[in-house]
Steps between C-alpha positions, in 0.01 A plus 500: 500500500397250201669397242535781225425481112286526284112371476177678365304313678594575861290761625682802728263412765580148540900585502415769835305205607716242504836745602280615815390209602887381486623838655272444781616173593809542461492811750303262753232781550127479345311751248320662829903626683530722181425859540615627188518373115725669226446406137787554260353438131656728175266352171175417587301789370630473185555110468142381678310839533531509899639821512357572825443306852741218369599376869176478607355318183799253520445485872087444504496151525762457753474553947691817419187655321422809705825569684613857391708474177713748293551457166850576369584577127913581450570351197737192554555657834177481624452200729857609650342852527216275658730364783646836569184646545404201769851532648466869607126449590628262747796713612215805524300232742189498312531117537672159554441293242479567131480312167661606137408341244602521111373397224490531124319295196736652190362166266215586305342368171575839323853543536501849422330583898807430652745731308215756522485482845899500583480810223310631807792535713668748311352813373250394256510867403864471392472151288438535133410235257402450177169305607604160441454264803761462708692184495841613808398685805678850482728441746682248302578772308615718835745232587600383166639881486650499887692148340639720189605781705660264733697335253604834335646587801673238712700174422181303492352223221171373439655167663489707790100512494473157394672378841264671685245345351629160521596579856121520593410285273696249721361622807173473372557126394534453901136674556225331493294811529663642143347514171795399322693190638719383194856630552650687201864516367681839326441378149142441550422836666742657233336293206165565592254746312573874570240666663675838444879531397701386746211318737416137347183371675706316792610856593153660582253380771186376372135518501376351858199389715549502831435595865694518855412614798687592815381510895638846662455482898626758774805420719282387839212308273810283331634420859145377605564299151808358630700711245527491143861522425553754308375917528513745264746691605438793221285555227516797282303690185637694264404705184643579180557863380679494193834487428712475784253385760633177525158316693700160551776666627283742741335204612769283581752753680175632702394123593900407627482846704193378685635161574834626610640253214710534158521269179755326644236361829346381182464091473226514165376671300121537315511757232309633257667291169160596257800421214893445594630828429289578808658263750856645417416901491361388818766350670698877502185673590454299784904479550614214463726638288618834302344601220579285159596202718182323559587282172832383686315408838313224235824377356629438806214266648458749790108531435439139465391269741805365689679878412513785721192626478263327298250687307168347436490164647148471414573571099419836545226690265687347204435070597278506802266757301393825574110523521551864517283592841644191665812499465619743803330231716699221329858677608360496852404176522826346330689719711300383823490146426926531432537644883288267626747175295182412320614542143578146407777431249561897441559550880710799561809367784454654824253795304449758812449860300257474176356828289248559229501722272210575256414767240230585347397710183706716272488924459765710338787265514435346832303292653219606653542328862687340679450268828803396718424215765784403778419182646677360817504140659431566872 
């Protein structure tokens, strides 16, 4: 991946340009051993006007031009959605060797695109306004009411939100790859300007360029490779139904049933932390821990680096960024580069189990999907 953040002059296409050209030499394979390309992008139709053939356009000036691409589109879950697509088609064995990429370009001279087009991941229908321009994407709102709810109903204080975002802001500090680097203490996160009551800006990931892209080979073409060290051992989609559905939970308990694993196999953790009420309803759905006790797994340290199971070494959405069709690529590669001890200063000890876990969008009180990734060091 490159570094995240923010910049309106960096063009989508040279991000996939410059994340390919990385991916591929970093796999040891050349544009030619790729059968397959999956695009993950969530904005583009409504932030540059590519709505359609976005892959290919990014793609066109690259050795990948004319290999047989599918273009993804799952909200913030779409360049997971991307990989999970290339991970059954190699399973199937329609081929060998596949690339995902992600990518998203959120920064725009009018402002108002972006929140227009993350509008577009719930149902537009369903959203009234008053026809002033929007100045805080609507799911600020979605979590500023999961944060009120949660406080309402278990032993929990905003202080409790503000660690988790000075926990990743941490992490992030020991990222080169983040968009934020600065770390953060309580009274800063707590004393900064409320988005919506009780996030402050510290609490809720921002708006993000970026790209990432991942190499997906079959079992016999990564022995030929001399192994890669780490497979996916499970990757699973899920969809929300309304109340009840649960997408991050159906993801996660069908993903550790496939791998023959539980969240206790679990050494890290990438989740989907769009704002920090997020992280903790997450850590029960995932279970971690029971319901109402995510906020105690924070106080404790358990979910920082050097804890029991960290959560979001790489800053997660809310300090490394979250470039909204990249950022299921992003998990992977933090979580791959962790198994295979290349993580630097944020090194997970003796990391041997890692999982992702990405949603995307937002439809009658759920989100909309939900990606699980299990990812083993072999």
């Amino acid at each position: 991946m490159i570094r995240f953040g923010r910049d309106v002059t960096r063009t989508e296409r040279s991000m996939v340009e410059a994340v390919v050209d990385l991916a591929l030499k970093d796999a040891g394979i050349t544009a030619s051993d790729v059968q397959r390309v999956f695009s993950g992008n969530a904005a583009a139709g409504l932030v540059s006007g590519q709505e359609m053939i976005r892959g290919q356009v990014a793609l066109q000036g690259t050795a990948l031009a004319g290999v047989p691409l599918v273009n993804v589109e799952n909200a913030c879950a779409s360049s997971s959605s991307a990989a999970s697509l290339a991970f059954e088609a190699i399973l199937a064995g329609r081929c060998d060797v596949t690339m995902v990429v992600g990518v998203e370009k959120l920064s725009h001279e009018d402002k108002t695109r972006a929140f227009d087009a993350l509008s577009g991941a719930t149902d537009v229908a369903a959203i009234t306004r008053d026809g002033s321009p929007a100045t805080n994407s609507v799911f600020i709102d979605v979590y500023a009411a999961e944060a009120r709810k949660y406080l309402a109903e278990y032993d929990a204080t905003v202080e409790d939100f503000a660690t988790v975002a000075v926990k990743n802001r941490r992490h992030g500090s020991l990222n080169p790859l983040a968009q934020y680097q600065t770390p953060q203490t309580i009274e800063e996160v707590l004393g900064a300007r409320v988005v919506v009551d009780p996030l402050t800006l510290p609490m809720c990931s921002p708006t993000t360029d970026g790209a990432a892209a991942i190499v997906l080979v079959s079992e016999e073409y990564a022995k030929r490779l001399g192994g890669t060290g780490v497979e996916i051992r499970a990757s699973r989609v899920a969809a929300g139904a309304g109340p009840g559905s649960e997408p991050v939970a159906v993801a996660a308990r069908a993903a550790f049933a496939d791998a023959g694993l539980g969240p206790d196999d679990i050494d890290l953790l990438e989740l989907h932390d769009a704002a920090a009420p997020a992280e903790i309803l997450q850590y029960a759905e995932i279970g971690l821990c029971a319901p109402g006790e995510g906020h105690l797994l924070v106080r404790s340290g358990a979910t920082s680096l050097g804890g029991k199971i960290p959560v979001n070494t790489s800053g997660g959405l809310m300090s490394r960024g979250h470039p909204i069709g990249a950022t299921g690529c992003a998990q992977l590669v933090e979580i791959y580069d962790q198994l295979n001890e290349r993580a630097g200063a944020r090194q997970v000890d003796n990391a041997r189990v890692g999982m992702a876990v990405n949603a995307g969008g937002w439809l009658n009180g759920v989100y909309a999907a939900a990606v699980a990734t299990i990812l083993v060091k072999v």
